[in-house]
N, C-alpha and C positions, 0 to 999 in steps of 0.2 A: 311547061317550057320556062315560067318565070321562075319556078322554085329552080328548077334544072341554072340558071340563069347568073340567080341568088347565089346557091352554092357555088357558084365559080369565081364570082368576084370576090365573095367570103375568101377562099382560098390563095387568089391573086394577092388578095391584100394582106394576108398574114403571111405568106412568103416576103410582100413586098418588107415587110417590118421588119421580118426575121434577117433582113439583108444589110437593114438601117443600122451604121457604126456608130460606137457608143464615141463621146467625145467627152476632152477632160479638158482642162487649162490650168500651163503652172500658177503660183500663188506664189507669192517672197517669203518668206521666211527672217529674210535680214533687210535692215533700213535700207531705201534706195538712195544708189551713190549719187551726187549730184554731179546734173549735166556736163559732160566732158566734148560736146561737138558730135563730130562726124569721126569715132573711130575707126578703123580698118575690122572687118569681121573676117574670119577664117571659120567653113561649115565645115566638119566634121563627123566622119561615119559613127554614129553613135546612135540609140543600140545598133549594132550591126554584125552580118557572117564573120567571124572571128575573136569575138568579144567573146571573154570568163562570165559562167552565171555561177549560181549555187543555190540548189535546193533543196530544205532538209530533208523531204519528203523522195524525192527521183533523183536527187544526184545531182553532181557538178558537172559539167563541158563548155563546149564554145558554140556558139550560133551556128548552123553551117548555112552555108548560101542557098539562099530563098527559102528559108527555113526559121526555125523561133528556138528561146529558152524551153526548157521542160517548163510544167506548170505549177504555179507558184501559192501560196497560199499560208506560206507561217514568217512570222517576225522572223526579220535578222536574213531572209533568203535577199538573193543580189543578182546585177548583172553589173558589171565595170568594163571600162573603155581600156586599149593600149595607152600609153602613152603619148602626146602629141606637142611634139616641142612646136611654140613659137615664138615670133621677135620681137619679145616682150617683158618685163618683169613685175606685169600685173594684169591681171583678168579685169572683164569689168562689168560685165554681163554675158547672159546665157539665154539662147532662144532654142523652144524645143520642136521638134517635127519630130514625135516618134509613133510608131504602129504598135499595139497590142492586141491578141484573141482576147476576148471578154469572156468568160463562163462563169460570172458570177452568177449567185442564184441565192439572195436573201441579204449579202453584208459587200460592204464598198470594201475596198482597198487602199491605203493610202501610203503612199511613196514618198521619199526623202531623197532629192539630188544632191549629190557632194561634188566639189571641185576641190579636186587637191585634198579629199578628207572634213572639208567646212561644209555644210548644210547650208546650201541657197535658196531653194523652193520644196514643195510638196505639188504632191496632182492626187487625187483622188478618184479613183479608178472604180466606174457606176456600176451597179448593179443590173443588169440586165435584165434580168429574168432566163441564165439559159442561154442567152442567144448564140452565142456562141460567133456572133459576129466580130469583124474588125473593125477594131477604132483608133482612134487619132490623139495624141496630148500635142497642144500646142500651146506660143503664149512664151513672153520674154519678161524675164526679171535680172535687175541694177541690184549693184553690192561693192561695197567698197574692195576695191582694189585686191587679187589672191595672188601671192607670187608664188613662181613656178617649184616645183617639189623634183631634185633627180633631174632637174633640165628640162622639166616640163610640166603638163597640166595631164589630169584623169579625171575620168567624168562617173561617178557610179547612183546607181538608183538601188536604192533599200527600203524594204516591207518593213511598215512599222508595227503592222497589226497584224494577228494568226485569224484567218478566218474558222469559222468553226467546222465540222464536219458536217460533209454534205453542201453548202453554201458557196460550192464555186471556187474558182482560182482564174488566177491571168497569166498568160506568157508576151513574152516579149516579141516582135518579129523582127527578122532582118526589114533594111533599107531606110533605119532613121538616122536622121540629120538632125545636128547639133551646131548651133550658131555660137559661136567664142568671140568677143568684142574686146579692144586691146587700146590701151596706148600706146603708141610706137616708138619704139624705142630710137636712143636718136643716132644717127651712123657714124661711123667714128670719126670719120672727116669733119660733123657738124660737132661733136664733141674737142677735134682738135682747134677748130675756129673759136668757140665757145672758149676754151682755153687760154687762147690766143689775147679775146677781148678782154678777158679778167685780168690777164697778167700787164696788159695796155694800160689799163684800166689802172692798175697796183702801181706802176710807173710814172702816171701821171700824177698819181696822189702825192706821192715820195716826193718828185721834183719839185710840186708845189708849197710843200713841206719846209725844203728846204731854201 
């Protein structure tokens, strides 16, 4: 009965494990911009069902809903955002919430976020063993200021490293969220006040001037 016992809880618990999500956290890659307040954030479907991937190995498509990238595993494969215009003319940080399957099995994975085409962080995607579980990257990195490209910002994640054969791959899943933090831009009314006061301003000097 205890051996009988033994074995079950043995088994409980290597399911329990096999179910446990590997977890990553972005890193910067570029110096942190210095403190700008309380900017506005806009969260952003990013990876998400309708997002371009590409893999040299399965092909290219899009996410489709409640579904993932093919699996990925050589430099240079991708997943990138549509485009998302906001009302802004500088980025200024990036927070990530995204889902990935893990099957590595021997070698990590390590990713490069672009905004706009510039490299703001990496994650480093664990080695499991296999598990085949879902996990999580989370984690916010500051960067001086990226203005908008075409009217707007894209967000894209790129393999920097080929894993070797046999050692696993990651895909991507639907349902992450991407945090975009801004200066706001200022409204045209505050720009014609603004206006207003320079030009007061230019008036007074002159008169005093003269």
């Amino acid at each position: 009965m205890k051996k009988l016992l033994c074995i079950a809880t043995t088994v409980v618990l290597c399911l329990s494990l096999a179910g446990i999500a590997s977890a990553a956290t972005l890193e910067a890659l570029l110096p942190p911009a210095p403190p700008s307040g309380s900017d506005p954030v806009t969260n952003v479907p990013f990876p998400s069902a309708g997002d371009a991937y590409c893999s040299a190995t399965n092909g290219c498509g899009t996410i489709p809903a409640g579904g993932q990238t093919a699996y990925m595993w050589t430099a240079g494969d991708y997943v990138i955002s549509s485009v998302f215009t906001l009302p802004t003319t500088s980025v200024t940080d990036l927070t990530a919430n995204w889902i990935f399957q893990d099957d590595l099995n021997g070698s990590d994975e390590l990713w490069y976020v672009y905004v706009n085409g510039v490299a703001v962080a990496s994650t480093d995607l664990p080695d499991c063993g296999d598990c085949g579980s879902y996990g999580t990257v989370s984690g916010t990195v500051t960067f001086s200021g990226i203005a908008p490209v075409a009217g707007g910002y894209q967000i894209e994640l790129v393999l920097q490293n080929t894993v070797p054969d046999g050692e696993g791959s990651v895909a991507w899943a639907d349902g992450g969220i991407t945090g975009l933090s801004y200066a706001s831009a200022p409204e045209p009314g505050s720009m014609v006040l603004l206006g207003s006061g320079i030009l007061g301003l230019a008036g007074m000097l002159r008169r005093k001037r003269l």
